[in-house]
MARMI-750886 format. One record per residue (C-alpha): residue in three letters; chain; x, y, z. Coordinates in Angstrom, 2 decimals. Example, Ala and Ser with C-alpha at 12.3 -4.5 7.8 and 13.67 -1.06 7.14 Angstrom:
// MARMI-750886
<rec ALA,A,<12.30,-4.50,7.80>>
<rec SER,A,<13.67,-1.06,7.14>>
END
This chain:
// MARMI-750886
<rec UNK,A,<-58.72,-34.01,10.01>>
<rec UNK,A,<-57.68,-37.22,7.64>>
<rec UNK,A,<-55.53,-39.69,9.25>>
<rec UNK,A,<-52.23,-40.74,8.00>>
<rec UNK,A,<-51.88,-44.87,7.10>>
<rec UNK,A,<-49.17,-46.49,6.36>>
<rec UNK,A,<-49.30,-49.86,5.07>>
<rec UNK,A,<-46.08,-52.14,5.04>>
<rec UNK,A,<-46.09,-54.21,1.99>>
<rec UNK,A,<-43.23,-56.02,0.79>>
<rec UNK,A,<-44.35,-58.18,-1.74>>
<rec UNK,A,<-41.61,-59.99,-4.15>>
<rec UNK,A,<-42.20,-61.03,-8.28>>
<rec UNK,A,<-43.52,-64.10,-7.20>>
<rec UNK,A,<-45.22,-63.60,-4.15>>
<rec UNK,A,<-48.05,-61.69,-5.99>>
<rec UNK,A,<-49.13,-65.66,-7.07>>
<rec UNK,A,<-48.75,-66.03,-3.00>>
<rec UNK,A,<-52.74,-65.87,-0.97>>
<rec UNK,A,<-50.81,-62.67,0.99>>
<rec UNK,A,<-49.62,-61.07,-1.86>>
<rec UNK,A,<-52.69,-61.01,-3.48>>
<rec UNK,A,<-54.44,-60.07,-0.62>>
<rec UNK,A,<-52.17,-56.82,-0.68>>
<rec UNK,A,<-52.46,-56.53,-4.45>>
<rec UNK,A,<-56.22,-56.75,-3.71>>
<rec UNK,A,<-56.24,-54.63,-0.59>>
<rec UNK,A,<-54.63,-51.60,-1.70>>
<rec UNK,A,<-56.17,-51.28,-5.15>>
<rec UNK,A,<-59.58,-51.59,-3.23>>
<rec UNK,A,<-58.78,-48.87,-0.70>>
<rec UNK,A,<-57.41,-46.71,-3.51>>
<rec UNK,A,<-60.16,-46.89,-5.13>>
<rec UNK,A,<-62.59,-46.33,-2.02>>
<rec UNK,A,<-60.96,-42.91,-2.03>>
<rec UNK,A,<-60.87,-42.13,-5.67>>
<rec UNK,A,<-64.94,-42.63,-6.20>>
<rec UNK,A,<-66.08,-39.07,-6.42>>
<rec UNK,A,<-69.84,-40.61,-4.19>>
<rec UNK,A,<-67.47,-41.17,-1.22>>
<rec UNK,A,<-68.73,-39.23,1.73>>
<rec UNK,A,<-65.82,-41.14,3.84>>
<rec UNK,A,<-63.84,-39.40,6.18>>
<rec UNK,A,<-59.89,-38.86,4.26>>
<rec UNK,A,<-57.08,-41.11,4.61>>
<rec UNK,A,<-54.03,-40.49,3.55>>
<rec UNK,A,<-51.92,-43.72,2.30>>
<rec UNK,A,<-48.18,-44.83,2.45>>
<rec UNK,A,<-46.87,-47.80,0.98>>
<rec UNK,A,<-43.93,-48.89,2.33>>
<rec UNK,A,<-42.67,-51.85,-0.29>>
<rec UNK,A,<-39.90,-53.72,-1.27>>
<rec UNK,A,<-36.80,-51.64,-2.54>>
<rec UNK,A,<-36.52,-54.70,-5.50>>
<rec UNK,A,<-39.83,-54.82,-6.60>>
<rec UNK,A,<-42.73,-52.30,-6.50>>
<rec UNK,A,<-44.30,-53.75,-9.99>>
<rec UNK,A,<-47.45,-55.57,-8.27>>
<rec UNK,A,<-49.27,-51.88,-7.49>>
<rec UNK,A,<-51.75,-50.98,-9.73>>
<rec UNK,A,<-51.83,-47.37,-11.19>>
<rec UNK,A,<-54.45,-46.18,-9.15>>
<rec UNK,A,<-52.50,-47.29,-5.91>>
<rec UNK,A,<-49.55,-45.57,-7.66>>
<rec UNK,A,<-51.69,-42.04,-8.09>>
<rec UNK,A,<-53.49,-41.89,-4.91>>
<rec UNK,A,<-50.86,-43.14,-2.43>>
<rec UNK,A,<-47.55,-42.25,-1.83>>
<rec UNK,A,<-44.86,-44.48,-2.09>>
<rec UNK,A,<-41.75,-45.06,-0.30>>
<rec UNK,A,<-38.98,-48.01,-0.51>>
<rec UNK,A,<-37.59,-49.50,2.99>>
<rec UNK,A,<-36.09,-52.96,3.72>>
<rec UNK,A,<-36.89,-52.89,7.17>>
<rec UNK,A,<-39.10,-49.95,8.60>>
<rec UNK,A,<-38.78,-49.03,11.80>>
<rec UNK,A,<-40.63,-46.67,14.47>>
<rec UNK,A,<-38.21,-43.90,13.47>>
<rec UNK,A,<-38.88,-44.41,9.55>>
<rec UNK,A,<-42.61,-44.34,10.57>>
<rec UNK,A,<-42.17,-40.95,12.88>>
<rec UNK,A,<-40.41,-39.72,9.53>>
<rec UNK,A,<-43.41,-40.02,7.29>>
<rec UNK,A,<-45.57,-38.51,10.30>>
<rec UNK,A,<-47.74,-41.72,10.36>>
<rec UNK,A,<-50.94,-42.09,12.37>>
<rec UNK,A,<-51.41,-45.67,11.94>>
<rec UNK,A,<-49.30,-48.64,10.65>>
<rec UNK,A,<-50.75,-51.64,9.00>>
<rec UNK,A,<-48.14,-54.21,8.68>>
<rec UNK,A,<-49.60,-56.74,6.04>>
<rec UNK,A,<-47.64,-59.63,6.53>>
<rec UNK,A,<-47.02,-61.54,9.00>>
<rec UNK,A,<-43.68,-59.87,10.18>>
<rec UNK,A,<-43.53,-58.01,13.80>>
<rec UNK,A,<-42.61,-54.60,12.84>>
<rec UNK,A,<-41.69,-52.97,16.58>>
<rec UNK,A,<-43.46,-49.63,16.84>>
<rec UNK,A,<-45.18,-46.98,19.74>>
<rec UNK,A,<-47.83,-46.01,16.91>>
<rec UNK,A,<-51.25,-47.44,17.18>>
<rec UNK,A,<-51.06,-50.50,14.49>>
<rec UNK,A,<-53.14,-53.36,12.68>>
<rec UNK,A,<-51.41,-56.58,12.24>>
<rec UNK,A,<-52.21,-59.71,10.13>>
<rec UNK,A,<-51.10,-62.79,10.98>>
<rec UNK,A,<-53.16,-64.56,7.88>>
<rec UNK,A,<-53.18,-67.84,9.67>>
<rec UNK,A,<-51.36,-70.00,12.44>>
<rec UNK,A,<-49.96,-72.80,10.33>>
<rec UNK,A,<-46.84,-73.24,12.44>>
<rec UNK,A,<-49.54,-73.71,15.48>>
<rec UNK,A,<-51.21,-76.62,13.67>>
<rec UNK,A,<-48.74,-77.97,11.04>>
<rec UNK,A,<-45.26,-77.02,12.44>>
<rec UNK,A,<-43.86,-80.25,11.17>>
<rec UNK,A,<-44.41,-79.47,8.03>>
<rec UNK,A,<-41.96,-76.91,7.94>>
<rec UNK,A,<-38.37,-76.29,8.64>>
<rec UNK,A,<-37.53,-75.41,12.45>>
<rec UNK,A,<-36.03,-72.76,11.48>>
<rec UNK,A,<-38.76,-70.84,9.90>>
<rec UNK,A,<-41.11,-72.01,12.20>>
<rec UNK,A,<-39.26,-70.28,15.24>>
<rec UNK,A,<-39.32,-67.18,12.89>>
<rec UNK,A,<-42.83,-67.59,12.65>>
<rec UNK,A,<-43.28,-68.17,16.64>>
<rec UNK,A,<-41.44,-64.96,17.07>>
<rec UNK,A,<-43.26,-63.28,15.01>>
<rec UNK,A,<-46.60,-63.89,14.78>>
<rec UNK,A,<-46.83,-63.94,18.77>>
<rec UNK,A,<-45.25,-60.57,18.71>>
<rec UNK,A,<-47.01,-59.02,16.52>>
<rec UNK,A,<-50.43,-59.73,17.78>>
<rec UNK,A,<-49.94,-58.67,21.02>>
<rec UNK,A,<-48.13,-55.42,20.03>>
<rec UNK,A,<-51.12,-54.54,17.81>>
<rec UNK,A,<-53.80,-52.27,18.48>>
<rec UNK,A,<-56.17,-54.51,16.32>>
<rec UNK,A,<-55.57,-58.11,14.90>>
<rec UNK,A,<-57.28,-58.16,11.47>>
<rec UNK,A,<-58.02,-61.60,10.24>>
<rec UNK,A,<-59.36,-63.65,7.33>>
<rec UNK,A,<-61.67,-64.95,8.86>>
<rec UNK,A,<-64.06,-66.17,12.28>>
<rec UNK,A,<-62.42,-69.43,12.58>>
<rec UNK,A,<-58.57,-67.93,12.58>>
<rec UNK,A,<-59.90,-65.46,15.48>>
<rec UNK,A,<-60.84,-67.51,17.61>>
<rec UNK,A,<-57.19,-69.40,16.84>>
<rec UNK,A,<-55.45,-66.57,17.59>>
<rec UNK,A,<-58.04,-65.48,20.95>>
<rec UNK,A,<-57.17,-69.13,22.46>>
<rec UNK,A,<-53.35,-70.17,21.08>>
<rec UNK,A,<-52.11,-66.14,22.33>>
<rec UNK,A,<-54.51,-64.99,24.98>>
<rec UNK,A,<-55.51,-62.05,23.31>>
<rec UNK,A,<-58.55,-59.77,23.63>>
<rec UNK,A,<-61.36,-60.96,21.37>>
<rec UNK,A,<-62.39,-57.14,21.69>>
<rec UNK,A,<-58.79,-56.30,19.96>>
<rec UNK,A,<-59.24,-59.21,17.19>>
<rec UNK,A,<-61.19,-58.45,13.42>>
<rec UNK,A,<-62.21,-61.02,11.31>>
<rec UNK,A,<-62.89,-59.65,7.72>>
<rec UNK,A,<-64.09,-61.53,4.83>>
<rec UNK,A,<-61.88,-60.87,1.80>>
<rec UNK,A,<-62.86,-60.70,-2.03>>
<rec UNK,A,<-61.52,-62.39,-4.77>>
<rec UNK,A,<-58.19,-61.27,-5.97>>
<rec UNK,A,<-59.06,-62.35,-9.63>>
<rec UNK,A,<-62.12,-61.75,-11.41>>
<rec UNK,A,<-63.44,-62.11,-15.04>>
<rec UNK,A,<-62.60,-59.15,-17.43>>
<rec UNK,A,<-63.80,-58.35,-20.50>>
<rec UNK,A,<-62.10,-59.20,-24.10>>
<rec UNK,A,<-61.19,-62.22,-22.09>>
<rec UNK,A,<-62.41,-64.62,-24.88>>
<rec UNK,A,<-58.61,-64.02,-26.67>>
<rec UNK,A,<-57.05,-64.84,-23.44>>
<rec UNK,A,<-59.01,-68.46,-23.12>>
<rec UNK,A,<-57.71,-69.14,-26.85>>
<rec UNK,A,<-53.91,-67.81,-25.88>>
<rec UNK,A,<-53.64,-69.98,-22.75>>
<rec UNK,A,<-55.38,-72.83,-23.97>>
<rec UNK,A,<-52.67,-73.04,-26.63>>
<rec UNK,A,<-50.01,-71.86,-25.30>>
<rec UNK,A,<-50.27,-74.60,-22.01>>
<rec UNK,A,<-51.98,-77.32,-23.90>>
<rec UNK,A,<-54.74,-77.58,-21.27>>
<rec UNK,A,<-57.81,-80.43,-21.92>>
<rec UNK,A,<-61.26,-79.54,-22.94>>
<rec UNK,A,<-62.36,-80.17,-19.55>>
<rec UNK,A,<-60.17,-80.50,-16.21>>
<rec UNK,A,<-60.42,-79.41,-12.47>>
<rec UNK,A,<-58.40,-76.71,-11.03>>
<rec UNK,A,<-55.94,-76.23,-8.18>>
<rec UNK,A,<-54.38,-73.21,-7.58>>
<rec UNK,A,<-51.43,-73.35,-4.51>>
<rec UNK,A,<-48.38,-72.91,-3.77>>
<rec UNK,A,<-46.81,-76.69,-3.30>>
<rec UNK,A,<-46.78,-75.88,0.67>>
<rec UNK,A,<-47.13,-79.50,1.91>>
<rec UNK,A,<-50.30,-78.47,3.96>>
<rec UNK,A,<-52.02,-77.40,0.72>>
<rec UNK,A,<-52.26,-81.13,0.52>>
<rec UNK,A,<-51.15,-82.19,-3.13>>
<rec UNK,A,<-50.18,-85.61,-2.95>>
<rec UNK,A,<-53.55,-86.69,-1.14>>
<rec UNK,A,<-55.71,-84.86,-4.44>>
<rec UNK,A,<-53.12,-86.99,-6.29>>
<rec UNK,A,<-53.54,-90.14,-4.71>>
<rec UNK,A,<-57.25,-89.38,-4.52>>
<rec UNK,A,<-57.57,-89.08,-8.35>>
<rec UNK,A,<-56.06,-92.53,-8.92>>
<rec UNK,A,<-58.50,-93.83,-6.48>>
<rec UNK,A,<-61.20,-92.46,-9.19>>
<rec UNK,A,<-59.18,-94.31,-11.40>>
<rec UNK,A,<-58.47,-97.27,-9.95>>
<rec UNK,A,<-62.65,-97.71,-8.88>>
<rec UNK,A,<-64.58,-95.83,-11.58>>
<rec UNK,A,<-62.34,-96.25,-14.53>>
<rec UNK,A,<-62.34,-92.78,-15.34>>
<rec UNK,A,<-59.56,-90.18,-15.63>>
<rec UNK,A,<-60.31,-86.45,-14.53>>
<rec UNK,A,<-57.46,-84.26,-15.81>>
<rec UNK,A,<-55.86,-81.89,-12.99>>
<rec UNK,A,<-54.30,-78.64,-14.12>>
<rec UNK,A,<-52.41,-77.25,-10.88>>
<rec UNK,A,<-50.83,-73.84,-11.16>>
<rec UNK,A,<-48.86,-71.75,-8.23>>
<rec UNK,A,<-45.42,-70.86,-7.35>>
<rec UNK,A,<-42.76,-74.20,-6.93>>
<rec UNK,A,<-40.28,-72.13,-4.85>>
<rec UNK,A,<-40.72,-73.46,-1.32>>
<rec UNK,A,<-37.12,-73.79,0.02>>
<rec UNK,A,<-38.72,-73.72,3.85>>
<rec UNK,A,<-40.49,-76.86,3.58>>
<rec UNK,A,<-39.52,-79.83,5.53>>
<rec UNK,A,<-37.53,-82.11,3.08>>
<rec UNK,A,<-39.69,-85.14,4.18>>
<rec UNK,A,<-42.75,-83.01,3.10>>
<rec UNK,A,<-41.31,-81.51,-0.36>>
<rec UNK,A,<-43.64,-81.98,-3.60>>
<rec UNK,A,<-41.95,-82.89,-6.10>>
<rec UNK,A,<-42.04,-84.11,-10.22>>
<rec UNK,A,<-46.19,-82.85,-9.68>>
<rec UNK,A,<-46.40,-83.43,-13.54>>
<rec UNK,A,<-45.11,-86.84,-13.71>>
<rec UNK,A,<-48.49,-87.77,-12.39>>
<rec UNK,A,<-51.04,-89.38,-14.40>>
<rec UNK,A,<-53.58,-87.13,-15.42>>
<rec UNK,A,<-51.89,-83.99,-13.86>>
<rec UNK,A,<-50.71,-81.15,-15.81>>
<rec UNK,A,<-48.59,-78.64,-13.35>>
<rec UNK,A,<-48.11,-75.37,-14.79>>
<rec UNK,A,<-45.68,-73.61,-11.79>>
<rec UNK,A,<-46.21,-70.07,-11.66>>
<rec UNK,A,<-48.18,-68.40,-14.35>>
<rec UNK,A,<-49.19,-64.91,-14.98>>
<rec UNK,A,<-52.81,-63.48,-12.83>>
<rec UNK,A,<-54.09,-63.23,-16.85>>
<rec UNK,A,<-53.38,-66.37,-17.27>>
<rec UNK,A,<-54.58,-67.55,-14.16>>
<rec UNK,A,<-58.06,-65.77,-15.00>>
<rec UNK,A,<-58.13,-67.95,-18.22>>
<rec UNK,A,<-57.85,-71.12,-16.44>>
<rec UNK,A,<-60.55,-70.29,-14.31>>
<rec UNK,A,<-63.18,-69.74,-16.90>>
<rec UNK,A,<-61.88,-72.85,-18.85>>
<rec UNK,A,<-62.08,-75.38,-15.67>>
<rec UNK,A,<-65.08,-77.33,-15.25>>
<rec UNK,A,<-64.18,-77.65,-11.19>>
<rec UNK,A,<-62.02,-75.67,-8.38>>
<rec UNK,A,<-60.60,-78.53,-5.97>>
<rec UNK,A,<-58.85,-77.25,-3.04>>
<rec UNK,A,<-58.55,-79.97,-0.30>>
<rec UNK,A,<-55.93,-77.91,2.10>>
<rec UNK,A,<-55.15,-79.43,5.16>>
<rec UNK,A,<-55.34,-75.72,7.06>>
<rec UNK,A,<-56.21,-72.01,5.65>>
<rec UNK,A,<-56.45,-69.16,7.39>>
<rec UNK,A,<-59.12,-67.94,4.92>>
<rec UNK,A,<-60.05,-69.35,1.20>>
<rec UNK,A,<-59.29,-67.00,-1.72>>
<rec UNK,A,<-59.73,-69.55,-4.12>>
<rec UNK,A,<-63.48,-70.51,-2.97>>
<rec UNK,A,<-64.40,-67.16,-4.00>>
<rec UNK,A,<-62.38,-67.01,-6.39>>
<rec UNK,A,<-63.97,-69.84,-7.89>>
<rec UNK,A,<-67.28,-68.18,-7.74>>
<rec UNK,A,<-66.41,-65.30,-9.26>>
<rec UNK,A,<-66.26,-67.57,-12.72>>
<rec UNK,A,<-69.25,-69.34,-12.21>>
<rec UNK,A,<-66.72,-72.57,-11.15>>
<rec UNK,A,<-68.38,-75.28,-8.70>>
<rec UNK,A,<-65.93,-75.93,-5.90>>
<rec UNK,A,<-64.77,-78.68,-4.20>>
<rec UNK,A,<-63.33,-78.07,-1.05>>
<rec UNK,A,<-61.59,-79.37,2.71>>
<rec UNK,A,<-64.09,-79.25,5.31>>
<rec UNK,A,<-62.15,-77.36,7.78>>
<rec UNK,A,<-63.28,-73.92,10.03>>
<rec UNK,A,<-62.24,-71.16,7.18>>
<rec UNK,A,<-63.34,-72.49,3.87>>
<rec UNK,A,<-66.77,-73.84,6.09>>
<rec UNK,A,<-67.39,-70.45,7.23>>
<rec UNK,A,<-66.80,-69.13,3.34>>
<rec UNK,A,<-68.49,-71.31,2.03>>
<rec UNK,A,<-71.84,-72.19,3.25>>
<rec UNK,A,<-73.91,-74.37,1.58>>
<rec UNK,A,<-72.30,-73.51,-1.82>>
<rec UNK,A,<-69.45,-75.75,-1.88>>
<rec UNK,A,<-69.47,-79.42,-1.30>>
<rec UNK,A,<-66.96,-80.29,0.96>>
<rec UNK,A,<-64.78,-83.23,1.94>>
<rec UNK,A,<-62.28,-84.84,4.46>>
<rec UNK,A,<-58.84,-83.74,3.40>>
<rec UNK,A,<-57.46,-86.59,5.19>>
<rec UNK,A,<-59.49,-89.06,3.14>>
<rec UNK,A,<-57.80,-89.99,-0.18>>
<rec UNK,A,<-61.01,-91.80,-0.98>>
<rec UNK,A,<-63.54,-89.00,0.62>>
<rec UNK,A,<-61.46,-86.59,-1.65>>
<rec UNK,A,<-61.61,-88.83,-4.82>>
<rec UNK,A,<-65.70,-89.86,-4.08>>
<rec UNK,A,<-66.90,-86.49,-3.80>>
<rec UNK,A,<-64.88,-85.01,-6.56>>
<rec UNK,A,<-66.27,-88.08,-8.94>>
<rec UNK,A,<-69.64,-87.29,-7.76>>
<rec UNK,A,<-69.94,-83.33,-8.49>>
<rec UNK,A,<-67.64,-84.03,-11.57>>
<rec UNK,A,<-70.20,-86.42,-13.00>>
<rec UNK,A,<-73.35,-84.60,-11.54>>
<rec UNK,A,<-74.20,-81.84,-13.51>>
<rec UNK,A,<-77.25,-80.67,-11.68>>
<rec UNK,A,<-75.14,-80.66,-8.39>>
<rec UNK,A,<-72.29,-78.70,-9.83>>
<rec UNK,A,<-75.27,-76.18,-11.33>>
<rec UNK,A,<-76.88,-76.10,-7.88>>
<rec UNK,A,<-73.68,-75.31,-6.24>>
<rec UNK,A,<-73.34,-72.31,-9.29>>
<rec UNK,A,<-76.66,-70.73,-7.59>>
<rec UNK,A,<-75.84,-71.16,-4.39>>
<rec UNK,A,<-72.74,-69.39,-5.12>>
<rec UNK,A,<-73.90,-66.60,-7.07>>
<rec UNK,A,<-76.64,-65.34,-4.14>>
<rec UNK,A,<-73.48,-66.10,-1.41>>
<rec UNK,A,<-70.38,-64.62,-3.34>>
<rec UNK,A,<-72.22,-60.81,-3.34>>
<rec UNK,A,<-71.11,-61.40,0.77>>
<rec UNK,A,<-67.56,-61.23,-0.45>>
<rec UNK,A,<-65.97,-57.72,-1.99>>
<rec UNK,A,<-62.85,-56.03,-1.59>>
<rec UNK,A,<-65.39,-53.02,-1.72>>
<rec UNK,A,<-66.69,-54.07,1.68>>
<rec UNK,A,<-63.46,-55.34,2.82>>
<rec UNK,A,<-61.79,-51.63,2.46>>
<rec UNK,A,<-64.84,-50.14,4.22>>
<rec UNK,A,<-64.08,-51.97,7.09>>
<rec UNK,A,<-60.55,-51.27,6.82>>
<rec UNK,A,<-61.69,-47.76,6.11>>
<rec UNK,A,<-63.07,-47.79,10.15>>
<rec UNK,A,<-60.64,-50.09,11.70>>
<rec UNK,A,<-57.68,-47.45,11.12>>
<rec UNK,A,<-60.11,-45.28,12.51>>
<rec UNK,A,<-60.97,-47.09,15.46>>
<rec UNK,A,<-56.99,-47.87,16.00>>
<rec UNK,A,<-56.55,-43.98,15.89>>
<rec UNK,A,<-59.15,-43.47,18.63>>
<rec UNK,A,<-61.27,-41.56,16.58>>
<rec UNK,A,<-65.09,-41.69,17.33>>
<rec UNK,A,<-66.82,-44.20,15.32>>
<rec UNK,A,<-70.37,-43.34,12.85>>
<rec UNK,A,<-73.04,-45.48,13.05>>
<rec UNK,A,<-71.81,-46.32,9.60>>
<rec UNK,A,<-68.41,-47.45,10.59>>
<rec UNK,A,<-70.31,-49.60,13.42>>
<rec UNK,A,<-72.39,-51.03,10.73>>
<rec UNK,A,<-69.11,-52.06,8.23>>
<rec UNK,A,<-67.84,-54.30,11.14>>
<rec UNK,A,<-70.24,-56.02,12.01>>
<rec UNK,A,<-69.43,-59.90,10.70>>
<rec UNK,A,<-70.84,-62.29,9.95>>
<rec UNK,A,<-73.81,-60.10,9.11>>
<rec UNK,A,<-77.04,-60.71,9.64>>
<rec UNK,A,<-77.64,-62.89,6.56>>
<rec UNK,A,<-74.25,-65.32,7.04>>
<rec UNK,A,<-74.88,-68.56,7.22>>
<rec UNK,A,<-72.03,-70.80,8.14>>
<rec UNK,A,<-74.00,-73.96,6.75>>
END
């Protein structure tokens, strides 16, 4: 007998740029596909998106052909009795009030460590929610160890009722993409070579340190490394103290705002080197992300992106301007480090699919429905595996 999933998705234009919204562009296209390869000896599921009434463009066509979708601004238990759900997976972190069993995902706990980066009032939204939520769920799922354990101590929940799942990366090369690196270089006037920083300006992604730590490169090696920064500008909740702002008028810094996931693609196989020195994550897209291009990566030592990224990153203290601006110097001038960190990277990355992600999905809606797990299912959700090392 399949089960019946629903998974609650609202996801606007420019939240598909967003980490959750292309975790849920990632995440649905992986379990549709799961279900469309004719090997598949997987019990059946039955998928419902429940999206955004203004904007249902982010699904792929194979989401659109093997799950049904339906429009609601905010579901409720009845909608969900309506489309004679067995399980709801609310995919952002919003408390959706329900009696059927449910997966929630809280991504990460940024109010909990960075609440003054925010404005109060969407950090008592995110206190109501994000509380709620988890301890309505039948089963937490998280991006990771480290934001487990967070959620375990900071709400008293049952480790037993908390997953940690490693994601895949959202963006990977395609082929015929050598057009595309021609296009973008033109068309955004990108260097020859430059590091890359994809985020959102959310003050805890930490921008004005990487800026401050480049003109400590500057200022002490006489040597300019060009920053292209890309991600959506539109962050009206941020505490006006914390805003970034005029990101461009830097030296050296070329902000591009909120480009296209083509485009995006293109700037990762043109960069020479990811940077991403965020203050807090709840996982690290962007690490593996970076991998997927063959893309050394430079990145905050910090729980989540340690437990991503092993030995194949080389990490630094995001509080440090001049830790930041050292170690980027020293992997940008290094060339056997940033191809050691390549290898390392290309054994590690194989850890990280959306292929394995939706097989453990694939068991955890089982497991919320109460239905008795294979060995196999066991087996998907187990993490770390044996081979994980957290360096």
């Amino acid at each position: 007998m399949s089960l019946r999933v629903g998974l609650v998705a609202p996801v606007e234009p420019q939240g598909r740029s967003s980490g959750v919204g292309r975790y849920i562009v990632s995440l649905t296209g992986a379990l549709a596909a799961l279900g469309a390869d004719p090997d598949c000896t997987l019990p059946e599921l039955e998928f419902v998106v429940v999206t955004s009434p203004r904007n249902g463009g982010w699904m792929s066509p194979t989401v659109r052909d093997r799950m049904t979708v339906v429009t609601e601004t905010h579901p409720s238990d009845s909608f969900f009795e309506e489309l004679d759900l067995d399980v709801v997976h609310v995919l952002v972190p919003r408390h959706v009030p329900t009696d059927r069993p449910t997966l929630f995902n809280p991504y990460d706990l940024r109010h909990v460590f960075h609440p003054e980066l925010f404005r109060d009032n969407l950090v008592r939204r995110w206190e109501r929610n994000i509380p709620a939520g988890c301890r309505q769920a039948t089963i937490v799922d998280t991006p990771s160890q480290a934001t487990k354990d967070a959620i375990v101590e900071q709400y008293g929940i049952d480790p037993e009722r908390v997953q940690p799942l490693p994601l895949g990366p959202s963006i990977t090369p395609e082929s015929g993409d050598d057009a595309l690196l021609d296009e973008v270089t033109a068309r955004y006037d990108v260097p020859e070579s430059f590091a890359l920083f994809p985020a959102t300006t959310w003050p805890h992604k930490n921008h004005r340190r990487l800026v401050d730590a480049l003109a400590h490169i500057r200022e002490t090696c006489d040597e300019t490394i060009p920053l292209v920064c890309t991600g959506n500008r539109e962050t009206p909740w941020v505490d006006p103290e914390h805003a970034i702002e005029d990101l461009g008028a830097n030296e050296g810094v070329r902000d591009l705002g909120y480009i296209d996931a083509s485009h995006l693609r293109a700037l990762y196989h043109l960069s020479d080197l990811l940077v991403y020195p965020s203050l807090y994550e709840g996982g690290g897209l962007p690490v593996i992300e970076g991998w997927a291009f063959d893309t050394p990566v430079v990145c905050s030592d910090i729980p989540p992106l340690r437990e991503t990224g092993g030995d194949a990153v080389a990490y630094v203290d995001p509080t440090s301007v001049e830790d930041i601006g050292d170690t980027i110097h020293e992997v940008w001038t290094d060339r056997s480090r940033r191809d050691r960190l390549v290898e390392r990277a290309r054994d590690r990355r194989e850890r990280f699919t959306w292929q394995r992600t939706a097989r453990m999905y694939h068991a955890l809606y089982r497991k919320a429905a109460g239905r008795e797990l294979s060995t196999a299912d066991r087996a998907a959700l187990q993490y770390p595996d044996d081979g994980e090392q957290t360096g």
